[in-house]
C-alpha positions in Angstrom: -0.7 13.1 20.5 1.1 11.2 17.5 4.5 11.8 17.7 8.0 10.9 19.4 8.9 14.3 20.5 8.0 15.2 24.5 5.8 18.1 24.2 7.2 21.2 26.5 3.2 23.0 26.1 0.2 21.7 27.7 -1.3 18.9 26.3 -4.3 21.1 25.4 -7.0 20.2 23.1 -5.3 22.7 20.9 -1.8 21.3 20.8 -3.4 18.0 19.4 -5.3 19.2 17.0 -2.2 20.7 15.8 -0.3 17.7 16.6 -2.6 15.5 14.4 -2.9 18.2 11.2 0.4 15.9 10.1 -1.1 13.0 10.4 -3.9 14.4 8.4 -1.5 15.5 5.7 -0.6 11.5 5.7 -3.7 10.3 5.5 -4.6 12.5 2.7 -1.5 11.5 0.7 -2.6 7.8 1.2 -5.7 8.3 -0.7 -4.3 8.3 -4.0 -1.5 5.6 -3.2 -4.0 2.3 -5.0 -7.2 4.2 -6.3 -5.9 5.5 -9.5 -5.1 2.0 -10.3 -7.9 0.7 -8.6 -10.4 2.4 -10.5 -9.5 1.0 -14.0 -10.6 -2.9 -13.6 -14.5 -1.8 -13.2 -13.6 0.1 -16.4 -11.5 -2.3 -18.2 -14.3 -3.2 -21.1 -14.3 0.7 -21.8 -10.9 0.8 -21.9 -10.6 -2.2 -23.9 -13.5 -1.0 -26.9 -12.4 2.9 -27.0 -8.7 1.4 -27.5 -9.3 -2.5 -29.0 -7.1 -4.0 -26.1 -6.9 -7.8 -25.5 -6.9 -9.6 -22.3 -3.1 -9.6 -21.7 -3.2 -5.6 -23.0 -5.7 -5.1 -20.8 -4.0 -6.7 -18.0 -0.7 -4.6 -18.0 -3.0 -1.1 -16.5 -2.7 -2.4 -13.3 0.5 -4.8 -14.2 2.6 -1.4 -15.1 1.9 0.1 -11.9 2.7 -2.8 -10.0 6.3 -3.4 -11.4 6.9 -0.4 -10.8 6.7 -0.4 -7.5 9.2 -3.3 -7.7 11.5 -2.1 -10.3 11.7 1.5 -9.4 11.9 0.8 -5.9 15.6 1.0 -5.8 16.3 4.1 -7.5 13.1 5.8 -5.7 14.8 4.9 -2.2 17.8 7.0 -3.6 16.2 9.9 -4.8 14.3 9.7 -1.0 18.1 9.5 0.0 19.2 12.6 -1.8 16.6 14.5 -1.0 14.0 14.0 1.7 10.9 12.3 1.8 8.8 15.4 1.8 10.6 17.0 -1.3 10.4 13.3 -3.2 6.4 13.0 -2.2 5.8 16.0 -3.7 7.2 14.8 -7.2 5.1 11.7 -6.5 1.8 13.1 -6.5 2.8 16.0 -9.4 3.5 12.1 -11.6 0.4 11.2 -10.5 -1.3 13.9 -11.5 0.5 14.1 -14.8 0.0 10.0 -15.5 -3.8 10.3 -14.9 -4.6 12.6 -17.4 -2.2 11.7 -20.1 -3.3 8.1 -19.5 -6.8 8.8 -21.0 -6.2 11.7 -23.6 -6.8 8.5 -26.1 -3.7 6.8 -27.5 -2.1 3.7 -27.1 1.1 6.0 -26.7 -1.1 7.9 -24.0 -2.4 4.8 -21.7 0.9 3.1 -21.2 2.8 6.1 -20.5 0.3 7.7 -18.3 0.5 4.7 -16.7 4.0 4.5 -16.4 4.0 8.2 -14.7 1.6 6.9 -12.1 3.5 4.1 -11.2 6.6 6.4 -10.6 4.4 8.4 -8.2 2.7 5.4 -6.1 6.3 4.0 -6.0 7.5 7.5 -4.3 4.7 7.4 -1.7 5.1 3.5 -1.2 8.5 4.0 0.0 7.7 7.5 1.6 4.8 6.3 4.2 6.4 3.6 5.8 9.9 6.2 6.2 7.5 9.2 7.8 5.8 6.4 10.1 9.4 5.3 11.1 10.8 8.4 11.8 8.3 10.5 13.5 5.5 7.7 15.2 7.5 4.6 15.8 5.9 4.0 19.1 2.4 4.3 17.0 3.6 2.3 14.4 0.6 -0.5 14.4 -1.8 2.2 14.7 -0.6 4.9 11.7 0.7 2.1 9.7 -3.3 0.6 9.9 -5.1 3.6 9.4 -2.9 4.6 6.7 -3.5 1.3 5.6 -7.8 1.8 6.0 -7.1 5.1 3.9 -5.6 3.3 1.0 -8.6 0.9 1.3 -11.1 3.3 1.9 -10.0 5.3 -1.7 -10.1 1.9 -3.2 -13.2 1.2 -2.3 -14.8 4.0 -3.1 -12.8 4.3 -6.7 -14.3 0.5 -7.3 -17.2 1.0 -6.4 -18.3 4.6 -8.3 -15.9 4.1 -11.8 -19.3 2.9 -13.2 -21.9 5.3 -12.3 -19.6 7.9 -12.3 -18.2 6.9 -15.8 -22.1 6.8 -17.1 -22.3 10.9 -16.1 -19.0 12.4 -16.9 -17.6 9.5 -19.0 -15.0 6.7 -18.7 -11.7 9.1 -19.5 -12.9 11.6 -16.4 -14.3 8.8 -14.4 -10.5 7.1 -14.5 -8.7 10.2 -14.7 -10.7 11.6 -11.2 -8.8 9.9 -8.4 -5.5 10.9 -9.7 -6.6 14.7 -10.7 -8.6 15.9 -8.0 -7.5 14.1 -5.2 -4.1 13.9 -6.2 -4.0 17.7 -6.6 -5.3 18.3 -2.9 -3.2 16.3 -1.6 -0.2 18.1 -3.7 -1.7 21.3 -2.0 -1.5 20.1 1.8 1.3 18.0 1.7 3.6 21.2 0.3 2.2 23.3 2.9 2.5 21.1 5.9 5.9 19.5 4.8 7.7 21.6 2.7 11.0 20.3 1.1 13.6 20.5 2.6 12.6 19.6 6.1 12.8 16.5 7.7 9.3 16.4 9.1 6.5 18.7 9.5 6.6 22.8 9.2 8.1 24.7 12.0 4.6 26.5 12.6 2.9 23.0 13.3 5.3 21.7 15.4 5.7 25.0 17.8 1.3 24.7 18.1 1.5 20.8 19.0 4.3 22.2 21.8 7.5 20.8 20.1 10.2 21.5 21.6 13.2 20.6 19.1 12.7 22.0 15.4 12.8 19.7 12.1 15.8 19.3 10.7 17.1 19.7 7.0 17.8 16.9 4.5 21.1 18.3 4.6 21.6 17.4 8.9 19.9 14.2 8.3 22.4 13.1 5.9 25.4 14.1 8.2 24.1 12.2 10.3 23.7 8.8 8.6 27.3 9.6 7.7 28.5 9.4 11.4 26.2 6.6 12.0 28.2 4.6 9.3 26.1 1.7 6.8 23.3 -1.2 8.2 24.1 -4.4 8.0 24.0 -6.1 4.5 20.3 -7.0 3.4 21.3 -9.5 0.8 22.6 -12.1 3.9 19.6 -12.2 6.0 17.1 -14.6 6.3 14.5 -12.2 7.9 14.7 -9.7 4.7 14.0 -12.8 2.4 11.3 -14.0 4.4 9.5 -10.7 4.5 10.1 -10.1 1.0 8.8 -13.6 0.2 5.5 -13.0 2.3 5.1 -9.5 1.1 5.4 -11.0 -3.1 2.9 -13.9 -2.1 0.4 -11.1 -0.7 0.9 -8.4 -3.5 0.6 -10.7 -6.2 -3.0 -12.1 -4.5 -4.1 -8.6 -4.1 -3.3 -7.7 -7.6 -5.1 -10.7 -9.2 -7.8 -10.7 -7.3 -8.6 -7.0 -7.5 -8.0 -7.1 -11.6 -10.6 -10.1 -12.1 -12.6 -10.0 -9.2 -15.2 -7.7 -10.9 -14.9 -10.0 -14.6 -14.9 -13.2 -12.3 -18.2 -12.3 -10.6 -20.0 -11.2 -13.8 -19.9 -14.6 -15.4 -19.8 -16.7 -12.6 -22.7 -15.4 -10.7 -24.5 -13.1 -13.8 -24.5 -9.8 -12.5 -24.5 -6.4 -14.4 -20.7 -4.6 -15.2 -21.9 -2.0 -12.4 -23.2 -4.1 -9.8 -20.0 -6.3 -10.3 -17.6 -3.3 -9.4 -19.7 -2.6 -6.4 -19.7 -6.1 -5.4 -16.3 -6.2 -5.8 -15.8 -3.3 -3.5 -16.5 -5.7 -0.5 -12.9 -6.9 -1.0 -11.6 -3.6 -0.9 -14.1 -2.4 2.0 -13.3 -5.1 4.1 -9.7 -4.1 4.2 -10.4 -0.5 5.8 -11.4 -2.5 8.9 -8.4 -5.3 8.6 -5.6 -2.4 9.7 -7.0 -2.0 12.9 -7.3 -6.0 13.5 -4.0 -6.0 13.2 -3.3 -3.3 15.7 -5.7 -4.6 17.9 -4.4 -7.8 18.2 -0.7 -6.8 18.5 -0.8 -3.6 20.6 -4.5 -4.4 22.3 -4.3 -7.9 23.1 -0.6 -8.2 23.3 -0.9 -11.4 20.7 2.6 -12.6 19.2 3.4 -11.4 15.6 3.3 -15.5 15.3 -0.1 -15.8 16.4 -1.3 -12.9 14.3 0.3 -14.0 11.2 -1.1 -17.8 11.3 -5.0 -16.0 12.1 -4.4 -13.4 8.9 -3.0 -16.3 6.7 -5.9 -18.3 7.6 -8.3 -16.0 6.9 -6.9 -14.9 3.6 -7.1 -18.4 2.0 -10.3 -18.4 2.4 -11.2 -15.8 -0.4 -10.0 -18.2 -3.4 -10.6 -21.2 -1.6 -13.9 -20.4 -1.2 -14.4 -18.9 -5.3 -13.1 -22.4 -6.8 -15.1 -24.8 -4.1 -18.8 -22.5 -3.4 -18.9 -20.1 -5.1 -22.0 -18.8 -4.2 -20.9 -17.6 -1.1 -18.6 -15.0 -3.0 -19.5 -12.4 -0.8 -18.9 -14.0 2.5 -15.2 -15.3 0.7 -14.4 -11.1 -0.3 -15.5 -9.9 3.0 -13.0 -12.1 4.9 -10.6 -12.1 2.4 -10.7 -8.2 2.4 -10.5 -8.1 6.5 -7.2 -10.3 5.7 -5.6 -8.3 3.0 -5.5 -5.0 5.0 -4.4 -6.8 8.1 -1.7 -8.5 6.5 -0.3 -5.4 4.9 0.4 -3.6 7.9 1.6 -6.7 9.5 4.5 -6.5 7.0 5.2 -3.1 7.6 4.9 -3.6 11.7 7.3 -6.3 11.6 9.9 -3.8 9.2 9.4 -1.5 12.0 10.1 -3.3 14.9 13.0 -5.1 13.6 14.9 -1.8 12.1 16.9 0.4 14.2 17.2 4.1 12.2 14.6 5.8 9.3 17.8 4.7 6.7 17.3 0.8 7.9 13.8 1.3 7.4 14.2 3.1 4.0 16.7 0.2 2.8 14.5 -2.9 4.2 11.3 -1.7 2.9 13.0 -1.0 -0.6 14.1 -4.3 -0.7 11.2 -5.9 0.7 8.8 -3.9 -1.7 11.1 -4.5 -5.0 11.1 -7.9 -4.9 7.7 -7.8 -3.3 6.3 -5.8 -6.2 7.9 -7.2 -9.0 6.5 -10.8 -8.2 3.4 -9.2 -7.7 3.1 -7.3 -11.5 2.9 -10.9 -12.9 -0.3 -11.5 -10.9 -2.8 -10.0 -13.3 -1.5 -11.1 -16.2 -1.0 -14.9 -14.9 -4.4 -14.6 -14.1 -6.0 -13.3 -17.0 -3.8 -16.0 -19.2 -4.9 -18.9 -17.3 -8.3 -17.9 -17.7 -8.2 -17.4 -21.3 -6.3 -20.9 -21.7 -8.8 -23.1 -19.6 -11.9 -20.8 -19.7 -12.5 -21.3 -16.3 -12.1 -19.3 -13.2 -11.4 -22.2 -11.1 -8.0 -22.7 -12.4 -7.7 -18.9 -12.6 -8.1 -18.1 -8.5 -6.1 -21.6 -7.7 -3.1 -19.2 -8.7 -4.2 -16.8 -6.0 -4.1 -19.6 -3.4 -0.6 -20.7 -4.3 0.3 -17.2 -3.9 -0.9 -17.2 0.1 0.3 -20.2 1.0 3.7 -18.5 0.1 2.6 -15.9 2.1 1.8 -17.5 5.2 3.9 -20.0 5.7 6.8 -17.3 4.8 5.7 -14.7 7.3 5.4 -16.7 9.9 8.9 -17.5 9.5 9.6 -14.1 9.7 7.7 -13.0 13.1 9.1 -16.3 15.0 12.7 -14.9 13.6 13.7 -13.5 17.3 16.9 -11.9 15.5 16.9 -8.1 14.4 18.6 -6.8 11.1 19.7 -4.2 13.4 19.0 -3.6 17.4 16.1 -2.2 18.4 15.5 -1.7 21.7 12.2 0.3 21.4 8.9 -2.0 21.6 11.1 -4.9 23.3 8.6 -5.4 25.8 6.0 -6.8 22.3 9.3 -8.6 21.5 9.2 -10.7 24.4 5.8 -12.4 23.4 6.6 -13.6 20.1 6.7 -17.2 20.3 
């Protein structure tokens, strides 16, 4: 069973199927934390004739989004502060729900402040994933952390590779607005009834079912009890919180180009069709749902050093644009290993933010700071891709960008998993501490 507390029931099949209807609640909430953005590159030469958007215009859909999650981090992590993750996730996915349909009621006005909303609400559930993971399945941190992971790839991929078709039933307006609506509202639904705010943690009903013993508490306990704890140490002097927010910026910003111009890229390099690029592009984002588990594999399976498993994921991730600017015929073989690399590489951020933070508040403030720098670099991504394409009318140039941004990445997070120091103690998973070389 998923969770920290020592059950006082049997460990029937019953208590873990109640046990794992919080995880579910996750999961679900993970789905719409990338596809409402994901889904508007396959769509972007709609987009761009309904509205007569240029490249750079264009560009800022799934810019805005992204510098959001860097800008907004900070004051996100102190609403989460205020008042509870569950209360501030639920606000997340009402934005989200909000952004996506006033994002395609058909104004200029309309697109970038949809889009702004549903950057607020990714932001929120950014923030609030890696905090629930901290708090209630540290010891299951690789694991939830990947599969939360595979679900953000899985939506992605699916949202990638159906914008098209669907967009050629129902439209493009309902086609981008679906992820957001419809998923987005069912997640709404379950999240509020399996963590209500207010509570730290799941409902009292699932807790007592999975046989646990202690009940959740309030915001209101939790804060008391940060208070007694006193503050973490300062963020701004370490060396491991720059280094993870340096890898995490080289990785976002990849991701971000690569998924804007990815689908553009492969219709005039290789010819195909608008539709058959977005599903073409989806092996990048497919590939990721299986990455997670690498990651988790390696680490809690095979008991390799964070070291080992950064240089391995680094690696692998270079080979995506290398492979675009020097065969790119093989594009499919470069987006299936560069997709395995991308979703292992994300949770082997957030794994090393667990391991090296003490509380849920050291978590909350690293990963705020990690993910506002992180983000911020990454917004400029699309854009500095889509300019160097227009400028040199080549895609060459265009995914050399992309490269740069990994070798950032990798040579940055391996300083950070050989970094034996912790921001704060953390004696849980020393024994996986040990074998980092």
């Amino acid at each position: 069973m998923l969770t920290n507390e020592q059950p006082v029931a049997s460990s029937s099949r019953g208590a873990r199927i109640w046990g794992l209807v919080p995880v579910v609640a996750l999961l679900l909430m993970a789905l719409v934390l990338r596809a409402p953005v994901a889904v508007v590159p396959p769509l972007l030469p709609q987009f761009q004739s309904a509205l007569h958007l240029d490249t750079i215009q264009a560009a800022l859909l799934t810019s805005i989004p992204v510098l959001c999650f860097g800008l907004l981090t900070p004051l996100v992590s102190q609403l989460v502060h205020r008042i509870g993750i569950n209360h501030a996730v639920s606000w997340g996915l009402v934005a989200v729900i909000i952004g996506s349909l006033v994002r395609v009621e058909g104004t200029i006005v309309g697109l970038y402040a949809g889009t702004l909303l549903i950057g607020l609400g990714l932001t929120i559930g950014n923030l609030g994933m890696p905090m629930l993971i901290s708090r209630q399945y540290r010891h299951r941190a690789a694991l939830l952390t990947g599969a939360s992971s595979a679900t953000i790839n899985i939506a992605v991929t699916l949202a990638t590779a159906t914008a098209v078709p669907v967009a050629m039933v129902v439209g493009w307006q309902r086609s981008s607005a679906l992820w957001g609506t419809i998923i987005g509202g069912a997640a709404l639904v379950v999240w509020l009834i399996v963590y209500p705010p207010g509570l730290r943690g799941a409902r009292g009903v699932f807790r007592r079912h999975a046989g646990q013993e202690a009940p959740a508490q309030t915001v209101r306990q939790g804060r008391a009890q940060l208070r007694t704890a006193g503050p973490g140490a300062p963020l701004l002097r370490s060396p491991l919180a720059w280094l993870l927010a340096a890898a995490f910026s080289g990785h976002t910003l990849a991701y971000y180009a690569v998924t804007s111009w990815l689908p553009r890229a492969l219709v005039d390099l290789r010819g195909l069709s608008a539709s058959s690029a977005g599903v073409g592009a989806s092996i990048f984002q497919a590939a990721g749902i299986v990455g997670p588990f690498v990651t988790s594999w390696l680490v809690d399976g095979r008991h390799w050093s964070l070291t080992r498993t950064a240089l391995l994921v680094g690696a692998s991730w270079a080979v995506l644009p290398l492979g675009i600017v020097l065969a790119p015929a093989g594009w499919m073989a470069w987006s299936l290993l560069g997709g395995l690399a991308q979703g292992a590489f994300f949770t082997l951020v957030f794994v090393i933010v667990v391991r090296r933070t003490r509380t849920v508040d050291d978590n909350r403030r690293l990963t705020a700071m990690v993910q506002t720098i992180g983000y911020s670099a990454a917004a400029t991504g699309p854009v500095v891709m889509g300019w160097v394409h227009d400028h040199l009318h080549a895609w060459g140039p265009s995914f050399l960008v992309v490269l740069v941004a990994v070798v950032v990445m990798v040579v940055t997070v391996i300083g950070a998993a050989r970094d034996r120091g912790r921001l704060w103690l953390a004696e849980p998973l020393r024994e996986h501490v040990d074998h980092e070389s």
